[in-house]
N, C-alpha and C positions, 0 to 999 in steps of 0.2 A: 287253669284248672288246678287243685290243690287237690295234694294228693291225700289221702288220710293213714294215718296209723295204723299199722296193724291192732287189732285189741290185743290179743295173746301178747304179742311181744309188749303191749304196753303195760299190760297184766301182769307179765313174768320182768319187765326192767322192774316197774316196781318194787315187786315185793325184792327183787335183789338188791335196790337203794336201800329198801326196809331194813334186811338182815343185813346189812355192812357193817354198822359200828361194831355188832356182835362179834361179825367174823371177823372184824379187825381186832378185837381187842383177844379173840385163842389167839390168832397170827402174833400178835406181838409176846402170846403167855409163851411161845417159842425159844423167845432168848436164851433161858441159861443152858439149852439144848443145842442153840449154836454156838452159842460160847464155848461150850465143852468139845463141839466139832471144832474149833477155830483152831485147838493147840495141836490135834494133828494136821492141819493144814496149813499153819504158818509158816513152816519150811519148808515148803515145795518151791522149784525156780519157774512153774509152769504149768497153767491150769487149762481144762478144757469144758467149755460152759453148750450144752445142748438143749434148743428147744424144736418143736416142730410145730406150723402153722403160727398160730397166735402166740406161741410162746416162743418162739424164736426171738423178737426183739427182746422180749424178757432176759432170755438169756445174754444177747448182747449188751444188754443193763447191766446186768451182773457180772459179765466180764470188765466191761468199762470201769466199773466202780473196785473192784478188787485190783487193777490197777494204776489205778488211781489212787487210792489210798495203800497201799502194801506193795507197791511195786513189783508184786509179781507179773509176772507175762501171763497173758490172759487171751485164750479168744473164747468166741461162741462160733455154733456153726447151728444150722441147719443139719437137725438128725438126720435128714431125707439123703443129705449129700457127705454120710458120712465115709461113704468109701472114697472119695473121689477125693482123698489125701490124708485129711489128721488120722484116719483109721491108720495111716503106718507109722505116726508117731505115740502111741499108746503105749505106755509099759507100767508097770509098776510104779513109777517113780512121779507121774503125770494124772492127779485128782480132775475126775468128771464130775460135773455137776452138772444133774439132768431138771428140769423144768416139767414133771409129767403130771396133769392133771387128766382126769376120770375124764376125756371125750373120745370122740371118734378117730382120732389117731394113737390112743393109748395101746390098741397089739400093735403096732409098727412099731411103736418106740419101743415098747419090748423087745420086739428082734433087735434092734441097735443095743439096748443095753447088755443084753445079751453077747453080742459083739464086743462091745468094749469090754465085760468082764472076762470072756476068753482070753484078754491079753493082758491081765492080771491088772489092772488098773483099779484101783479105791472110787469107787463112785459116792455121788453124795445126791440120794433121789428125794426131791422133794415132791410128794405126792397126795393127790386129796383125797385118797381113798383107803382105808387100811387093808384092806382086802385083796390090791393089787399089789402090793409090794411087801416083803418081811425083813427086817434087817439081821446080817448075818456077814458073815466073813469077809471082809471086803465093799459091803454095799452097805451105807447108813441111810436110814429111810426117816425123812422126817415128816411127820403126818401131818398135813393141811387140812381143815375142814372145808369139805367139798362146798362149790361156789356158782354160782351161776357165771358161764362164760362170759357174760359182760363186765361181773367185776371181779374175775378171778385175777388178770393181774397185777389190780391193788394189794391184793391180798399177797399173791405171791411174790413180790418185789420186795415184801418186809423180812423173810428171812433174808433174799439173796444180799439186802441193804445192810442185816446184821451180822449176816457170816464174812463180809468183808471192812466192815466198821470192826471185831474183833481180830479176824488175824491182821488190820494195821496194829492194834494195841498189842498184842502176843510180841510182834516183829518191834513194838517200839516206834513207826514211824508215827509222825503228827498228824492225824486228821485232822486237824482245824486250818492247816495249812501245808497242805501235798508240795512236796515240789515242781517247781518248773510248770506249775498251773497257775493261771492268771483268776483271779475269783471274782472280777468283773471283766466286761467289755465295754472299752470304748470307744466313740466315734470320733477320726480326725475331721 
């Protein structure tokens, strides 16, 4: 027995394959907005990347790769499970970048950022909504156009892939060849 497609959802994947080039091509008019985020965040010794549900591997991307190329120390966590440790390493000195798009865990994440900004930490929100976030002392708000959850994190992978392709250049390390990374695998 086969099973059939939803309509709706095959309705709404659609038109969100439709609008992707679009959205991909603001996502990328981003750059010299992270560029310009990259010079205060080149020398930090230690980053902290947050996503919740879907965007949690996100933010694991974005950790990985700002490691990867800029050798800074990097995690992501799971906002959900922010007290149960990085919350005691937050200060001032230690840039969060949060992963929040417009769904149904956007007020939770709020309570967490809110959290992290009590302990004077620089956040760096990348959000699809203008509505939900303002930037202001402390909190840089980079505006995403909002996206259908299927291909939000194509979209939102392009800032976190350019905010750490620039603070490797700010710091001077090689991107074309990281250290101590092997840039193929082979089989014995």
């Amino acid at each position: 027995q086969s099973q059939q497609i939803n309509p709706k959802f095959q309705k709404d994947a659609i038109a969100a394959l439709l609008a992707l080039p679009a959205q991909m091509e603001r996502a990328f008019g981003l750059e010299q907005h992270i560029k310009d985020l990259s010079e205060q965040f080149a020398y930090k010794q230690h980053a902290l990347f947050l996503g919740r549900g879907d965007q949690y591997p996100l933010a694991m991307e974005g950790a990985l790769k700002l490691k990867e190329i800029s050798y800074i120390h990097a995690e992501a966590y799971a906002a959900g499970e922010l007290k149960h440790g990085p919350l005691a390493l937050i200060d001032a000195d230690i840039p969060v970048v949060v992963v929040a798009p417009n769904n149904d865990l956007l007020d939770k994440l709020k309570s967490n950022i809110e959290e992290v900004r009590a302990r004077g930490s620089i956040m760096y929100v990348f959000a699809d909504s203008d509505d939900q976030f303002k930037s202001e002392e402390g909190l840089e708000v980079v505006n995403m156009a909002h996206a259908n959850p299927l291909v939000a994190p194509m979209l939102f992978i392009i800032p976190l892939q350019f905010l750490s392709y620039y603070v490797a250049l700010v710091k001077g390390t090689d991107v074309d060849q990281p250290r101590n990374l092997a840039k193929s695998v082979t089989v014995e």
